[in-house]
N, C-alpha and C positions, 0 to 999 in steps of 0.2 A: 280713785274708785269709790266713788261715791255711798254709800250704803252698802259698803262692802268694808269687816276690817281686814287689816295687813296681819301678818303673820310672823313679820322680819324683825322684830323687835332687837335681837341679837344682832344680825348682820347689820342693821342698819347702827347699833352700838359700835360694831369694828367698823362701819366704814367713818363714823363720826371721828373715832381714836384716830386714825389711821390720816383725815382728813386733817383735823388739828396738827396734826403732828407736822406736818408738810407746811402750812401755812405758817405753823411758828417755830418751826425747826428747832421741835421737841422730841421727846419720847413719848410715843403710844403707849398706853393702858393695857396690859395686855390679859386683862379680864375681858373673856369671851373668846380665844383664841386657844388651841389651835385652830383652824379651819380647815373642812374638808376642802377636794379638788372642786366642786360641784360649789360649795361654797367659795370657795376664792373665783370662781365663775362669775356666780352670782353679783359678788364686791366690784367685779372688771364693769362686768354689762351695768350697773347702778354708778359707777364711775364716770362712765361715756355717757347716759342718759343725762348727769347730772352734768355734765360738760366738763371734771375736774377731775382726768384722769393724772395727767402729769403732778397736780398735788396729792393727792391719794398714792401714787406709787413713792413719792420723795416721802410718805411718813410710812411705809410699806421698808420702804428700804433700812429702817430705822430700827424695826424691828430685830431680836433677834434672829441668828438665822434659824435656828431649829422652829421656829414659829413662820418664817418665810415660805411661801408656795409650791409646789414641785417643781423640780427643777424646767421640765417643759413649760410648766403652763408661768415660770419666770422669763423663758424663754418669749414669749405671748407678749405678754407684760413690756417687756424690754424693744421688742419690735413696734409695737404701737409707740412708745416713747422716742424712738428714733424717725420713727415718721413725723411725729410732731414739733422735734426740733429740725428736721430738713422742712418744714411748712413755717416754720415762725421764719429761718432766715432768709427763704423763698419770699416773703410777706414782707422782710425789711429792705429785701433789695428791689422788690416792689415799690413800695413807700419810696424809698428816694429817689429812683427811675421817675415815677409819679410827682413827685414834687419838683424835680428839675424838669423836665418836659413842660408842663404847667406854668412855670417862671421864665423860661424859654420860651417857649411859643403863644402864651398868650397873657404874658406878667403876672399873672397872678399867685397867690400863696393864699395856700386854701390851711386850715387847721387839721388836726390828724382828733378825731374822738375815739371815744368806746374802747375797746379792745385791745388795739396793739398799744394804745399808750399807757392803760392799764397796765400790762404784762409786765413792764421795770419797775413796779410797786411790789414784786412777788420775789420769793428767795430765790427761786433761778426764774429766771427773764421768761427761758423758753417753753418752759411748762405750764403758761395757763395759755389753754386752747383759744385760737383766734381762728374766726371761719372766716371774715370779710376785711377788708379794708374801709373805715368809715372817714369822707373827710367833709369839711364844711366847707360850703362857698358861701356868704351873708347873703342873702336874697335871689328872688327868683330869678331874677337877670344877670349873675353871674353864676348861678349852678345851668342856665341853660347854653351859656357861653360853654361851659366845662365841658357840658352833654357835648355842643356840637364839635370842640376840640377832639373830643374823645370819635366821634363819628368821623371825623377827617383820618384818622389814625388808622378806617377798617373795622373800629368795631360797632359793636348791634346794643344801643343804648336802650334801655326798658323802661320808659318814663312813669312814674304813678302820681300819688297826690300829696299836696302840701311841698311839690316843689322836689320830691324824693323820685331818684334814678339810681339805676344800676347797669352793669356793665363787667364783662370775667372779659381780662388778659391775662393770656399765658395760664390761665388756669385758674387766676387769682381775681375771686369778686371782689368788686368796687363799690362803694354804697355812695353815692352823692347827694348831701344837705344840702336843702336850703334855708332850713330853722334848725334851732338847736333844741326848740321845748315843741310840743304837740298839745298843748292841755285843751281841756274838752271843758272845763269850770266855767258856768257861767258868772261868776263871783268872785274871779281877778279883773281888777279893776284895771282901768286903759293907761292911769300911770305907771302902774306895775310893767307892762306890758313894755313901755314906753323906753320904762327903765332898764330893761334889760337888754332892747334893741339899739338904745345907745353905748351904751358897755360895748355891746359886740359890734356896733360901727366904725368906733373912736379907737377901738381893741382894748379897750381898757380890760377886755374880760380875759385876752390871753396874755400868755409869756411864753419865752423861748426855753426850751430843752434841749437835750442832745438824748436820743435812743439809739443806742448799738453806732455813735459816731456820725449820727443824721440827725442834722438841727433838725428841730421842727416846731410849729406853733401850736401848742396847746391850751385847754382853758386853763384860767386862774384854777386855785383851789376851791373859791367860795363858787364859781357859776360850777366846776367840774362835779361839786357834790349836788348842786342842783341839779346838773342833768343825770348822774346818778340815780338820784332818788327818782322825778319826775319817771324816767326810763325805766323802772324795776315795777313803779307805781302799776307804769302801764303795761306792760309786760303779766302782772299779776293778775290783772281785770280783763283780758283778753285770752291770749294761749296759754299762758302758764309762765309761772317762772323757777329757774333752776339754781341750785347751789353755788353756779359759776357766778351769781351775780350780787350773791351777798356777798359771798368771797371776796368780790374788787369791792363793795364797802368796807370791809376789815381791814383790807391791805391800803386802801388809800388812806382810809386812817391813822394808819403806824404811820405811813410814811410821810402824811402833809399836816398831822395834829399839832404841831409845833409852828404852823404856818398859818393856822386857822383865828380867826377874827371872832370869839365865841358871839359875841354880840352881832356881827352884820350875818354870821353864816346862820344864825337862828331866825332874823329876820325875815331874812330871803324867804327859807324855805315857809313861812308865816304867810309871807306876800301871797304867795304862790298856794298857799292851802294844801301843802305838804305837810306841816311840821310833824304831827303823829302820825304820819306814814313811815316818814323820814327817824322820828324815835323809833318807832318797832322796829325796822331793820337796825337798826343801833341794838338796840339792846338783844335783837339774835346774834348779831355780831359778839355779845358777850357772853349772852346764855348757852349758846347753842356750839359757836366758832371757837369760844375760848379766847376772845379778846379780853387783856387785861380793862378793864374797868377805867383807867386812866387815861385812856384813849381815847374816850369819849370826849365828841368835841364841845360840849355843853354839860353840864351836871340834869341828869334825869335819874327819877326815880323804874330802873329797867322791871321791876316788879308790876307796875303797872299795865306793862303792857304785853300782848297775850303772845309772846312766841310758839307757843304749840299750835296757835292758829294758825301761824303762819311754815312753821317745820311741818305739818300737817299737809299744805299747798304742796311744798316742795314737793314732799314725798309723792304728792300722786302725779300731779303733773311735769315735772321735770324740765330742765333746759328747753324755752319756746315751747313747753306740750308735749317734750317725746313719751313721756311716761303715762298722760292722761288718758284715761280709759274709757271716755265718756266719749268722744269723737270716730271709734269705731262703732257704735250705738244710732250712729246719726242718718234719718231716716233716708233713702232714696227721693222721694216727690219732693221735690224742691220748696214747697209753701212748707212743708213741713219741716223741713230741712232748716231754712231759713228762721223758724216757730221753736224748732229745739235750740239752735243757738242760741237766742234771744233770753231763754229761759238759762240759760247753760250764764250767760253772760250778767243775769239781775242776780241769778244765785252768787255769783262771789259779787256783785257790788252788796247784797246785804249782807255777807261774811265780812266786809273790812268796810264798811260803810263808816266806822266811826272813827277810821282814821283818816281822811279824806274825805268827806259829803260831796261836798261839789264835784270831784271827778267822776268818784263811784258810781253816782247813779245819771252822769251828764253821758257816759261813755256807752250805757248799754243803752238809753235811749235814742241819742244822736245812731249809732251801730246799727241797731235793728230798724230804724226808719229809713236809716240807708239804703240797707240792704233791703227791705220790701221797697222801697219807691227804684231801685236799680231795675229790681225783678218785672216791677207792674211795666214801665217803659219799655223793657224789649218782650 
């Protein structure tokens, strides 16, 4: 909310404690507690906007009990939580339905991203919320092979741009790649480019896993935090981005800093005109999440860099925007319409412009010339 301040200073302290606590499966701070019912309300509904309810309840539960919520509204609490472990295994028995169908009927073995292969970085598996199924095909001509598999099947495929399709069975959406990066930079050079599409040709980018007893092919570490970063980048400079998705930078950290190359993984993100993107969310990871210091995959100085600016974001905008306040604002006349986004959109490329240049301001120009040259056409 723009020119408006917040008031939550406190709550948003307990949902931090409480946040922490879950990710590192600790004990919450239990300055600022107890909480009213209306308050522990309040920590639910900022949970789910932030997309991070199942960790918030696991440092919840941690607490002790006379600090714990009434019994009803744990009641609440605990229902939301059982729905989203009957969706994670819904979602894994998805994934390999999908992955044998696939290698059955049309050979191929697509990569599983984003989300669900996230969630086995976390202390329970089934508690960081997963909305879609995202999987890669390397290029336009075999994600349109997927699409038209997936159309033989019955289902109603939704094609968009840069080769990205979607498609819900059984209730469970499908997100279909055809790149793994989206960068709007005019300032990555074509061997950068080059290099990265050979990696994912040759597969040199992925390796093999097992999630919940389902191989599957995932990135490396070094391209996974690449798309990490690149994805939250973009995420930031468009709808919004939410708490769920520094999260998966803290937890892949614990779990792959031991794997990490400090020298090619700094590079990469160099190539690519990430790198002080990619430190600020590092060092929220430490200021903010409570990651040990050690974890970090490179030596930074995390002082440098402005996480209030960026916990700032979170706060208003929320998981994709749910929490942004600026988009109920937004005029009816469509030139206008079109005119406030634009504006909505250079405002945060100059709030993070200095971690990024080349994205920041490539994204709300290419965006808004888009979108007026769509409008002028029809």
């Amino acid at each position: 909310m723009v020119g408006k301040k917040r008031d939550n200073s406190r709550l948003e302290h307990c949902f931090l404690e409480l946040l922490k606590a879950g990710l590192w499966k600790g004990k919450p701070s239990t300055d600022g507690f107890p909480l009213t019912a209306n308050e522990w309300n309040a920590v639910l509904q900022l949970s789910m906007k932030q997309a991070v309810l199942g960790i918030v309840y696991d440092g919840m539960t941690s607490l002790p009990s006379s600090l714990l919520p009434p019994e009803e509204d744990m009641k609440i609490w605990t229902r939301y939580i059982q729905n989203m472990e009957r969706q994670y295994l819904s979602h894994i028995r998805m994934l390999n339905y999908l992955l044998v169908r696939y290698e059955l009927e049309g050979g191929m073995t697509p990569a599983l991203l984003k989300g669900l292969g996230l969630s086995s970085y976390y202390p329970d598996i089934r508690h960081r919320s997963c909305g879609d199924i995202d999987l890669l095909f390397i290029g336009d001509e075999k994600a349109e092979e997927a699409n038209r598999l997936a159309e033989q099947w019955g289902l109603e495929v939704e094609r968009g741009c840069h080769g990205e399709s979607n498609y819900t069975i059984k209730g469970v959406l499908v997100e279909i790649h055809a790149r793994l990066l989206h960068q709007n930079s005019p300032f990555i050079s074509k061997k950068t480019k080059q290099q990265l599409h050979m990696a994912l040709e040759n597969g040199e980018a992925f390796c093999q896993r097992e999630i919940e007893g389902v191989p599957v092919s995932v990135l490396q570490p070094l391209y996974n935090n690449l798309m990490l970063t690149t994805h939250s980048l973009k995420h930031v400079l468009n709808e919004g981005i939410g708490m769920r998705q520094l999260c998966d930078t803290a937890m892949f950290l614990k779990a792959e800093h031991e794997h990490i190359d400090a020298g090619r993984f700094r590079q990469l993100l160099s190539d690519w005109g990430v790198e002080r993107w990619g430190n600020l969310t590092y060092a929220f990871c430490v200021k903010v999440l409570g990651m040990p210091q050690k974890l970090l995959p490179y030596s930074i100085d995390i002082n440098q860099y402005d996480t209030d600016l960026l916990l700032d974001e979170v706060w208003r905008t929320g998981n994709f925007g749910e929490m942004d306040c600026i988009n109920p604002d937004r005029p009816e006349n469509p030139f206008a319409g079109k005119l406030f986004t634009g504006k909505r959109l250079f405002s945060k490329a100059w709030r993070f412009y200095r971690y990024a240049p080349g994205e920041t301001f490539a994204v709300p120009f290419k965006s808004t010339w888009s979108s007026f040259y769509r409008m002028i056409r029809h």
